[in-house]
N, C-alpha and C positions, 0 to 999 in steps of 0.2 A: 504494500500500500504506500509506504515511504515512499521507494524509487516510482512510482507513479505520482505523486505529489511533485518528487522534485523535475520530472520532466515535465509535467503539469506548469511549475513554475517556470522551468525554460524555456521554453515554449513561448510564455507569455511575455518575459522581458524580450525574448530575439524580436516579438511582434514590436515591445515596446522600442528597442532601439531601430528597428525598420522604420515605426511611424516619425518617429522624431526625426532622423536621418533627413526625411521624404520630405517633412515640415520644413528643414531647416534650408534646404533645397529649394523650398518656393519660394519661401521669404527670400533667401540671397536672389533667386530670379525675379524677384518681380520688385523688391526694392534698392537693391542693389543700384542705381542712381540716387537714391535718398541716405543712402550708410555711406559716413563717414572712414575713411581711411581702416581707420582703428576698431570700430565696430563691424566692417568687414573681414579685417583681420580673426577678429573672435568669432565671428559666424564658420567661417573658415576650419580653423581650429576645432570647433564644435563639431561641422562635419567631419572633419578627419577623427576626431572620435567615434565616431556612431558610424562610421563608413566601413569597418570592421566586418563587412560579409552581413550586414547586422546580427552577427554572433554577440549574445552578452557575454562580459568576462564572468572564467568561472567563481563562481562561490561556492566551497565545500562548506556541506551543512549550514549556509547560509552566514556564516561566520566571516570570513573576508573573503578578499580579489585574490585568485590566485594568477599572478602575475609573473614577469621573466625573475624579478627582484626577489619577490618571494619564494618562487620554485629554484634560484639557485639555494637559496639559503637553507633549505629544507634540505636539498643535497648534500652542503657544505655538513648539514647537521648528519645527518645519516652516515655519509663519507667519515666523518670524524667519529661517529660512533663503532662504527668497524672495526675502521683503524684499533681505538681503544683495547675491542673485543677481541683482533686476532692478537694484541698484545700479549696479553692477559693468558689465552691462549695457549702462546707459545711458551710463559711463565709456567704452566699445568705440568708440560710436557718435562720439564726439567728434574721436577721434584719426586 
């Protein structure tokens, strides 16, 4: 029932980053001679956000972004926990 909730939820932000994307696309079209420099700039920027395939980023358990920063870190964590463990390990073998 969970994994049907959270595709449920996926589901509905990809809609949600689609609709906004699409939004933000008309607006830059059809005002885009009334935006200033700078607030094109940010419309801009916005769409390269939401331009992402409109895939939302993930959220495991709805907890945070899993993003490049985050997923290296999580590595670096894991990686360094091994590390640790085949220490440890190799200490066993000795004694």
């Amino acid at each position: 029932m969970s994994n049907m909730v959270s595709s449920n939820n996926f589901y509905l932000r990809t809609k949600t980053y689609r609709g906004i994307h699409d939004k933000l696309q008309l607006i830059l079209a059809s005002e885009s001679d009334k935006l200033s420099p700078a607030d094109r700039t940010k419309i801009d920027l916005l769409i390269d956000r939401f331009a992402n395939g409109g895939l939302a980023p993930i959220r495991p358990a709805d907890v945070f972004d899993l993003n490049m920063a985050s997923a290296a870190s999580i590595a670096g964590i894991i990686f360094t926990y091994v590390i640790v463990l085949m220490q440890f390990n190799v200490g066993d073998n000795t004694v």
